[in-house]
C-alpha angles and dihedrals in degrees: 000000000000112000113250120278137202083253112069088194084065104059083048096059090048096049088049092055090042085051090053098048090060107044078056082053091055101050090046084059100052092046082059090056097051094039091064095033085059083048091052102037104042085237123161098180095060079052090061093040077062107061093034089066090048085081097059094042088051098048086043087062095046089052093046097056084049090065100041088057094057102043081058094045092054102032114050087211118211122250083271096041091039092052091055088048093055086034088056097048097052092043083060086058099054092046088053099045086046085062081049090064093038089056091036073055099055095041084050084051091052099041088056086046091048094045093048091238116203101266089211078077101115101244098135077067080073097061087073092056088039098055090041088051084044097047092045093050089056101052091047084061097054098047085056090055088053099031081238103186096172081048087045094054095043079054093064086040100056089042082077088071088052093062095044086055095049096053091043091056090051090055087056097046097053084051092056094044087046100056093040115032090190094073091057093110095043087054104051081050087054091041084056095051094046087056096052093056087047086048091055094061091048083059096052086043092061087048086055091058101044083052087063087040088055098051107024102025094220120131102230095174117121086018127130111248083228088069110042087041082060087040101054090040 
C-alpha cells in the first residue's frame, strides 16, 4: 500500500502495520456477520461468538498502536508518511469502536431473546440497514488497501442510504409502540440496534475520509459531500 522508501525496513514496518489493520478489518467483519445472523436468527450463540471475538479486536488495536508508536519513534516519518502513519491509527479506532457496535449489537440480541420479545416486532426490517453498513464496511476496506480516493469518495456518498434507513425504521417502530404499548422495551432494544448499525456506516464514512486525508492531505471532515466531490474531481 506505502510507496516505496530508500529503507527497506521501512516499508516493512509499514506494510506490517498495513497487514495488521486489516486482519483487525477483517474480525470486525465477521463480528458484523454474526451479529445480524444472531438478529436474525434469534441466536443467542452467534451473540456470544460476538462478544468472544470482542477480546481479540480490542487487544489488535492495542498491538497495532504499539506499532505505530514505534514506527514513529524510529523513524522520524516525513508530513506524507507521517500522515499514514495518523491515518492508520485512526483508522484502527474506528475499526475497534465499529466491533463495539457489533457487540452493543449481540447484548441487544440477547437481551430481545431473554425478554421474550413479540416476534411480529419487524426486525427482519434490520437486515436491509445491516447489509448496506456491512457492505460499506467492506469497501472502505478495500479502498484503504488501495488508497481508492474516487471509492473513498462513493463511500461518503452511499452512507447517505444508511441514514434514510435508519429514520425510516424508527417511524415503524413508534408506530408499533404506539399501537402496543407492551413491545415498548423490545423496540428501544431494536432502536439500539438500528443505531449501531447506523453507527457502523458512520465508521466506514470517517475511513473514507482518512483515506482523502492520506492521499490528498486534505482534511475533508465536517465538509459537504457537494464540495469534496467538486474538490477530487
Amino acid at each position: 500500500m506505502p510507496e516505496k522508501h530508500l529503507s527497506s525496513q521501512f516499508d516493512s514496518d509499514l506494510n506490517n502495520i498495513s497487514s495488521h489493520v486489516m486482519e483487525l478489518g477483517g474480525l470486525v467483519e465477521s463480528q458484523i456477520r454474526q451479529a445480524v445472523f444472531a438478529l436474525s436468527q434469534f441466536s443467542p450463540e452467534a451473540a456470544d461468538d460476538v462478544l468472544v471475538t470482542e477480546n481479540k479486536v480490542n487487544s489488535l488495536e492495542v498491538e497495532i498502536d504499539r506499532e505505530i508508536a514505534s514506527v514513529i519513534g524510529r523513524r522520524q516519518p516525513t508530513a506524507r508518511d507521517l500522515r499514514l502513519l495518523m491515518a492508520m491509527s485512526k483508522t484502527t479506532a474506528n475499526l475497534e469502536r465499529v466491533g463495539d457496535e457489533a457487540a452493543k449489537i449481540a447484548r441487544m440480541v440477547k437481551s430481545i431473546i431473554e425478554g421474550s420479545a413479540p416476534r411480529s416486532l419487524p426486525s427482519s426490517d434490520l437486515r436491509v440497514s445491516a447489509d448496506l453498513a456491512s457492505g460499506l464496511l467492506r469497501k472502505a476496506l478495500d479502498a484503504f488497501a488501495r488508497l481508492d480516493v474516487p471509492m473513498a469518495v462513493s463511500i461518503l456518498r452511499e452512507d447517505n442510504e444508511i441514514d434514510k434507513e435508519f429514520d425510516g425504521f424508527v417511524r415503524k417502530l413508534i408506530t408499533y409502540m404506539m399501537e402496543d404499548p407492551r413491545t415498548i422495551s423490545a423496540s428501544l432494544d431494536l432502536l439500539f440496534i438500528a443505531k449501531a448499525i447506523e453507527r457502523i456506516g458512520d465508521h466506514s464514512k470517517n475511513i473514507a475520509e482518512f483515506i482523502i486525508y492520506i492521499v490528498k492531505g486534505e482534511d475533508v471532515r465536517h465538509t459537504p459531500l457537494a464540495d469534496v466531490e467538486s474538490s477530487m474531481s
